[in-house]
Steps between C-alpha positions, in 0.01 A plus 500: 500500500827755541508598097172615462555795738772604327353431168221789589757725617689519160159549337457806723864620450405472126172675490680796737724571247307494181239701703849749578587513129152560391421817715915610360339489161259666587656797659698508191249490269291812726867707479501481195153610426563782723850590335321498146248756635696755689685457163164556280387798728853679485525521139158619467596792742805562298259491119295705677758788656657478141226608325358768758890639510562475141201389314227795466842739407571286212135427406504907507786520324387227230157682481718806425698371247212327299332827488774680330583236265117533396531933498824425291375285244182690437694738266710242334131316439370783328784602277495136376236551281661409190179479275260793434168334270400740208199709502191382361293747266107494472453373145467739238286634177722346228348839313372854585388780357632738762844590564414517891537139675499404837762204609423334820625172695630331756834456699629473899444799702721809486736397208537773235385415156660591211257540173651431160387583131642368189802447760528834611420618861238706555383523819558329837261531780505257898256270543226511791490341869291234240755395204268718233651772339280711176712752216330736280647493181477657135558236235710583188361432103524138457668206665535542907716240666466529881640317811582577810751378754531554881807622730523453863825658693738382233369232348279479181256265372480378141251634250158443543316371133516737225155650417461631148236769482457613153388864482318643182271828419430464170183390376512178216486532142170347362365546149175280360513435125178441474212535502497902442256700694182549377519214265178375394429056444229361330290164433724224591816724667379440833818469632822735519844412505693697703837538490784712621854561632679565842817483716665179634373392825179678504120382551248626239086413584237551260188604658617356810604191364880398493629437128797313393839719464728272256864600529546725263255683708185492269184447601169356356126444598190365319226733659131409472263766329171571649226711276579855566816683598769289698786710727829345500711603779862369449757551842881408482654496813853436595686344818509800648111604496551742226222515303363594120163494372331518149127545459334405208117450358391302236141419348390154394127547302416177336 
């Protein structure tokens, strides 16, 4: 019966010291917890004295420096306009009668706008707080080439499209062959031939009726007689609204 005491006192021995090396663990283990916090809460102190010490001065300071930057650039953005688009013009009569025109369009605001005829400048005028800009103009005899262009600072656009305005007073040539006025048709002459001469490019009615123009710019209608005397009213006008007008009368008695 002696082993068995000393059996259970071994056991006890043995138990002791695990029990001993257990609770050393664990003291280790709670040291280190605490190390790893004091450690934690330190260098959040020190983030947090580092940016109340130095951090709002250098936001400021950053703020500061963005700001110019932007102030600087702003004039370097606006002299990098390279490109100025052309004007555009309000289309035009292609003919007029009248020598006084009026040229209007559209550009940017407050660019000056140079007006050009047959290539020559003739006026310049600045647009309005809207882009629109209006001349008043007197057009030469003939052919009028105009285009504009814009300039802003020292740049200048291109031309805008060429407008050709062709300006013309005099009234069309128109002479009528026959019939003569007066003349007089009988029995089965119930119709009149009409025919006459004109300019190029120019519209010639009969009674209100358009009539063929060939090109060699003559003319000729088959007008229906009615009993009685029949007015002929003949009209040439040209691109330009010119006009010329013959009256004649002529008696159909059967």
């Amino acid at each position: 019966m002696g082993p068995i005491p000393a059996i259970g006192s071994i056991s006890l021995l043995i138990m002791a010291r695990i029990n001993r090396n257990r609770s050393r663990l664990s003291n280790l283990k709670e040291t280190r917890i605490r190390r790893n916090l004091f450690l934690s809460l330190a260098g959040i102190a020190i983030v947090i004295f580092i940016v109340i010490k130095f951090g709002l001065p250098l936001m400021v300071n950053l703020t500061l420096f963005l700001s110019g930057s932007k102030s600087s650039q702003e004039p370097t953005q606006n002299n990098s306009i390279k490109f100025i688009s052309p004007p555009i013009i309000n289309p035009l009569l292609s003919a007029t009668n009248s020598a006084n025109i009026i040229i209007s369009g559209n550009s940017s605001p407050n660019q000056i706008i140079n007006l050009y005829i047959n290539n020559s400048l003739i006026d310049k005028i600045q647009t309005k707080s809207d882009g629109s800009f209006t001349f008043a103009e007197s057009l030469i005899p003939g052919s009028n080439a105009i285009k504009t262009n814009a300039v802003l600072d020292d740049k200048t656009s291109g031309f805008s499209e060429t407008q050709t305005v062709v300006f013309k007073s005099a009234i069309p040539s128109l002479t009528v062959d026959s019939p003569s006025d007066g003349q007089v048709f009988s029995k089965d002459q119930n119709v009149a031939q009409i025919k006459g001469k004109t300019d190029s490019d120019v519209k010639v009615t009969i009674n209100d009726f358009w009539v063929i123009v060939d090109e060699n710019n003559n003319f000729f209608y088959n007008l229906p007689l009615k009993n009685g005397e029949n007015p002929i009213k003949i009209v040439a006008t040209d691109q330009a609204g010119n006009k010329k007008e013959i009256d004649l009368k002529v008696s159909y008695n059967p």
